[in-house]
C-alpha positions in Angstrom: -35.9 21.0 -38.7 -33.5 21.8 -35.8 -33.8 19.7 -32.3 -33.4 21.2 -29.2 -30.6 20.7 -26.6 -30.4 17.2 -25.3 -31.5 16.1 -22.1 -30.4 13.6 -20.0 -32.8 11.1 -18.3 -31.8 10.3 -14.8 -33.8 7.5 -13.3 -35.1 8.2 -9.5 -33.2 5.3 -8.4 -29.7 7.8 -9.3 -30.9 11.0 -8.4 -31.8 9.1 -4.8 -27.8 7.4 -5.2 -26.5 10.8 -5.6 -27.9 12.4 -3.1 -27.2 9.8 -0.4 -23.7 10.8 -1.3 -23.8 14.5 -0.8 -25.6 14.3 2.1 -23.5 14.8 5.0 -22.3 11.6 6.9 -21.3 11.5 10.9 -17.9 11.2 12.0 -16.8 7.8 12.7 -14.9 7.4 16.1 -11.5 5.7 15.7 -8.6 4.8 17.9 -5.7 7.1 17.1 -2.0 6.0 18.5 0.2 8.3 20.7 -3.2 10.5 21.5 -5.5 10.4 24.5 -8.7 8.1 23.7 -11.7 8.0 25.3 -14.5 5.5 24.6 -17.2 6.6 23.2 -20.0 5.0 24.8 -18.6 4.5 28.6 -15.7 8.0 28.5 -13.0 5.3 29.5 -9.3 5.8 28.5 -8.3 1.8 28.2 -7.4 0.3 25.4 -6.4 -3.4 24.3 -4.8 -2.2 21.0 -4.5 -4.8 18.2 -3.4 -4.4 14.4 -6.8 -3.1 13.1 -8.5 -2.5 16.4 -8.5 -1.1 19.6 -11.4 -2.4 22.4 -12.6 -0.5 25.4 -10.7 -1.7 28.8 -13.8 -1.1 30.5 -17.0 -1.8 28.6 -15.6 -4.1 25.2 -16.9 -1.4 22.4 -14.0 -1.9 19.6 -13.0 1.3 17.7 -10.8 0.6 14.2 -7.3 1.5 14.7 -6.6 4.8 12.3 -3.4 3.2 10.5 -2.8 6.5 8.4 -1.6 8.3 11.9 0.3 5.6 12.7 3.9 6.3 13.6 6.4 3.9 12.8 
């Protein structure tokens, strides 16, 4: 007696997981140095820049810094 081909059993709880992760995600707004930044919730262009992050001037919204862009 010969069995068929195998078949995997994926539970709902993966096949929900995996497509959570293919599905498309926004872009994330980060402060980038030695580039024009604008805020994005007020359009401002003032910065207090920190180590990890950067906060709006004008309305307080802190963006992360983007530390791979950062020059040395």
């Amino acid at each position: 007696m010969t069995r068929g081909p195998a078949r995997k059993v994926v539970s709902i709880v993966d096949a929900r997981a995996a497509a959570i992760a293919a599905a498309p995600r926004p872009a994330m707004p980060v402060y980038v140095p030695g580039r024009v930044n604008r805020c994005v919730e007020c359009h401002h262009e003032a910065f207090w820049v920190g180590r990890i992050t950067a906060e709006c001037g004008s309305c307080g919204r802190p963006l992360p810094v983007d530390q791979l862009r950062r020059h040395p």
